[in-house]
N, C-alpha and C positions, 0 to 999 in steps of 0.2 A: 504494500500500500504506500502511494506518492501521499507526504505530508507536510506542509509546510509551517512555516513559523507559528503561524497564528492557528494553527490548527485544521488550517481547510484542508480538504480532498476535492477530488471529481466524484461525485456520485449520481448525476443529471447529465444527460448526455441528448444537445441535439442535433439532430442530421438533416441540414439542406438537402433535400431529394432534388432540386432543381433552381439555378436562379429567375427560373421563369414564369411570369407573374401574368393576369391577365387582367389586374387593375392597374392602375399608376399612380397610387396617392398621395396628395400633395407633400406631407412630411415625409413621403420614404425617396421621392422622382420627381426633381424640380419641375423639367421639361415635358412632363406628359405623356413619354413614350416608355410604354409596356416593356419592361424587363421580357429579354429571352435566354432560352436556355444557351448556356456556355458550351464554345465545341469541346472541350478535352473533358465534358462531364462524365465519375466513373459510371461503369455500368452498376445495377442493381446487387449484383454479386457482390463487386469492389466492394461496395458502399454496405452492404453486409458484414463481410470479413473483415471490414472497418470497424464494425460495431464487436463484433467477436471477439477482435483480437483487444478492443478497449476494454471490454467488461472484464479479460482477463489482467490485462496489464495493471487499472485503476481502480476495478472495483466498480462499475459502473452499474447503478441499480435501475433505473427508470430510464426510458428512451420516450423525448417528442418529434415526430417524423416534422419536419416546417419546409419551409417556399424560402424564395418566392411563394409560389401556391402550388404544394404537394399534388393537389386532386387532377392537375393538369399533365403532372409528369409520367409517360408511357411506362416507367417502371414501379411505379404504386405495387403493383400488384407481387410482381415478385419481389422486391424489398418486403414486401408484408409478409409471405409467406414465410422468408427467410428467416428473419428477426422475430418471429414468433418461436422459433424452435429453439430460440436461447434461454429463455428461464430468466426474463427478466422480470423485476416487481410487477413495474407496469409499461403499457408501449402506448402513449395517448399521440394525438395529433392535433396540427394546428390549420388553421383554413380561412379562408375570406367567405366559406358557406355557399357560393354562387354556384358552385356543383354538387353539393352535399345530396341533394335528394338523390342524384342521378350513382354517386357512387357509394351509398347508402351499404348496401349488402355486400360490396366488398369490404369494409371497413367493419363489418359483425362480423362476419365471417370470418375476420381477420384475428379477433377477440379485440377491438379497439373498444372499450367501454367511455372512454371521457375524452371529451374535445373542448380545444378554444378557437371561439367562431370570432374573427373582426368586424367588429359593428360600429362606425362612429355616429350615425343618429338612427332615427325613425321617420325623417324626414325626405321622400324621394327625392325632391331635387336636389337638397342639398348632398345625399346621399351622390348621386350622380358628380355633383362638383367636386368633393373631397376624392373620391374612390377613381373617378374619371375610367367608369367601367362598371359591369352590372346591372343587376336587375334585384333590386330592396325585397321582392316580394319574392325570387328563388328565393333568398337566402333565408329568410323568415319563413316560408316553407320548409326549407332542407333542416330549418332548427327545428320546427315543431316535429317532423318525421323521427328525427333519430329522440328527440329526447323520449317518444311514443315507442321506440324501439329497446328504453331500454337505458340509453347514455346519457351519463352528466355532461351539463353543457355548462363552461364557463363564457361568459360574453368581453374581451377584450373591449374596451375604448378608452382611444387619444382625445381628450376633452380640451379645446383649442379656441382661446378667445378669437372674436370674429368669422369663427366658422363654426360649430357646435356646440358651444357652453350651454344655447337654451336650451340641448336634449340632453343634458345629465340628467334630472329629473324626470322625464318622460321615458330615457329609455332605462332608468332604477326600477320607475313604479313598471312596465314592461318584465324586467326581469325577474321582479320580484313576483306578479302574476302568474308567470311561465313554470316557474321553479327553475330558473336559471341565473348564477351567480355570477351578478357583474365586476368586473374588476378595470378602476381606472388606471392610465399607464401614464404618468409624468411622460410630457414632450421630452424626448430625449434629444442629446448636444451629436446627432451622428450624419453623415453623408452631407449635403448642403447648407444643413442646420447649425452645424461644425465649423463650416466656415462664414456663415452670414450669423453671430451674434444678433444683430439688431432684427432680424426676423424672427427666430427665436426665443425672445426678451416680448416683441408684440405678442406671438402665440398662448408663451408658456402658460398654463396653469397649476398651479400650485396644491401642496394637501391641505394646505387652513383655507384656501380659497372653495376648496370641494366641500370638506367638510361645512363648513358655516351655511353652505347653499342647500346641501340635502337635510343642513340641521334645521332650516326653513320650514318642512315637510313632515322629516322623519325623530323620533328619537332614538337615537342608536349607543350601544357600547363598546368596546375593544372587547373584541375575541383570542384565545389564545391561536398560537400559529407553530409550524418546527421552526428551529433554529433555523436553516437554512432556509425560508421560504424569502420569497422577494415582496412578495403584498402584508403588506398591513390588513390586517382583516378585522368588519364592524360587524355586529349580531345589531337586526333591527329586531325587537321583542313583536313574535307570531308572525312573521312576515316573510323573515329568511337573512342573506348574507350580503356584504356586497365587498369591493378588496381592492386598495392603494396601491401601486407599485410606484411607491414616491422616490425615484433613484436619485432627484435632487432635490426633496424634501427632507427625507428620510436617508442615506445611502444602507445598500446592505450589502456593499462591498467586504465586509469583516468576516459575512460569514456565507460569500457564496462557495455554492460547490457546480456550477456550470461549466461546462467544457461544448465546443461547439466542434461537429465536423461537414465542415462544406459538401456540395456537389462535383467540387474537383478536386478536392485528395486533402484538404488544410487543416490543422488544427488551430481552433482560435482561443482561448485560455480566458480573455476578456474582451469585453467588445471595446471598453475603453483605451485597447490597446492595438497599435500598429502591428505587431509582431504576429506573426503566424508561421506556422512549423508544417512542412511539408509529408505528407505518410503514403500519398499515393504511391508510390513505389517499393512500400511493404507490404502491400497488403496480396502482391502475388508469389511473397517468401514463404519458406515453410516456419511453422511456429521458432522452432529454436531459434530461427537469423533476426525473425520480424520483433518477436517483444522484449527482446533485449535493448533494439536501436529504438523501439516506441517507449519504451519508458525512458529513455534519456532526453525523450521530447516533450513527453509528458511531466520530466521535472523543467524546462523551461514552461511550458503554457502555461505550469502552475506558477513558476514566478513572473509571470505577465500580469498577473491580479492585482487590483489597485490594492493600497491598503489600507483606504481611508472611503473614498467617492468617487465616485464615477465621473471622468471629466469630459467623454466625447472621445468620437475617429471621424475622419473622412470617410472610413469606408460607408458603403450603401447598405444597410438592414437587412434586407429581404436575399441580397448574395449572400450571406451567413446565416441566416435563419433568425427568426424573431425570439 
């Protein structure tokens, strides 16, 4: 087991299936144009035996398959199969939901029990503006189908002055109805946002800015959480839950254990860090060659972790997974 100072390990592990996206949303693609898939992306195999060899190397307990947008990439299916056969806790996934109903039965089948669906309002046009792609009323379909099959739905949303702060509360009291647990994600400092401060300073919102506004509405209290989780989590009494990821509110840089592995061979340690460690080239070694040189990569990615808060990268989000 990789262990560093403070105590962290990798025990969260997620895997970009594809940088290929079929929305363009304003905080992740300045320009509007649809992320596509990278030529050197590995195959489903690779990106398997990627996972194998980490669970051995690190200890790696949970896997979330992410995007760009997984649902769209031709290899779904056999990644799923694969990565079922490992024994991990759990194997969730991440989605923008705009295909969800259609690839519904591959994802049971799969044993996928829990998803987080991207949702920044309730509102179609505005929904149209931010996402610049889709259809509001798939994806609120494909949500109610699986939660009817069976899956916990988490509802991600970027709550961003001048484009969606009016639906925090509209799409709370939504999730709270559904039985789906919303969780708001602090504008993060990454890809364009990284480098335009003063756009990010107009967006950002805040966790005493959320709070105070659902405390309008709701009365809620602090929930217990693991050490490792990133959301701050509020219990509304008979209602349900809903969850902070304040990364510049709050940081929980002290006690992540995230490790990321791209759709082209990289390991990324932190998002708020430049540095990425290359593995696609061990992953067609046999065991004895491959995790002896992957955990020597594995003790850099792990000293790639901030150790205080999260300050930002250039990189783009959605090429490393959410």
């Amino acid at each position: 087991m990789i262990v560093d100072r403070q105590g962290r390990r990798f025990r969260n592990l997620r895997v970009s299936l594809t940088a290929a996206c079929n929305y363009a949303c304003t905080y992740c693609v300045p320009d509007g144009k649809r992320l596509v898939a990278a030529h050197d992306e590995l195959s489903a195999d690779a990106l398997a035996q990627g996972v194998a060899y980490l669970v051995e190397a690190a200890g790696i307990e949970r896997l979330r398959i992410t995007g760009g947008e997984p649902l769209v990439s031709p290899r779904l299916p056999a990644f799923l199969e694969a990565v079922a056969r490992l024994g991990l806790e759990e194997i969730s996934l991440t989605t923008n939901g705009q295909l969800l109903a259609r690839k519904l039965t591959l994802l049971r089948d799969a044993g996928i029990r829990r998803l987080n669906v991207s949702l920044d309002t309730l509102d179609p046009q505005a929904f149209r503006r931010i996402a610049r792609g889709g259809d509001l009323a798939c994806v609120l379909q494909g949500m109610a189908q699986a939660s009817a099959a069976g899956m916990a739905i988490k509802v991600n949303m970027v709550p961003m002055r001048g484009q969606n702060l009016d639906q925090v509360l509209p799409l709370l009291d939504y999730c709270l109805e559904h039985g789906y647990e919303l969780r708001f994600i602090e504008l993060m400092r990454m890809g364009h946002l990284a480098r335009d401060g003063k756009a990010f300073l107009e967006q950002f919102v805040g966790l005493d800015t959320l709070l105070a506004l659902i405390g309008e509405r709701h009365a809620f209290e602090q929930a217990p959480r693991p050490l490792d989780a990133t959301a701050l989590r509020y219990h509304i009494p008979g209602k349900g839950h809903f969850g902070v990821i304040a990364n510049e509110s709050v940081p929980f840089c002290r006690a992540c254990s995230r490790l990321r592995l791209s759709s082209t061979g990289w390991l990324h340690g932190c998002l708020s860090s430049g540095s990425r460690h290359f593995v696609g080239d061990l992953l067609d070694k046999p065991r004895h060659q491959a995790l002896p040189a992957l955990q020597r990569l594995l003790v850099k990615a792990l000293a790639d972790k901030q150790d205080v808060a999260f300050s930002g990268d250039v990189m783009v989000m959605k090429v490393i997974g959410g």
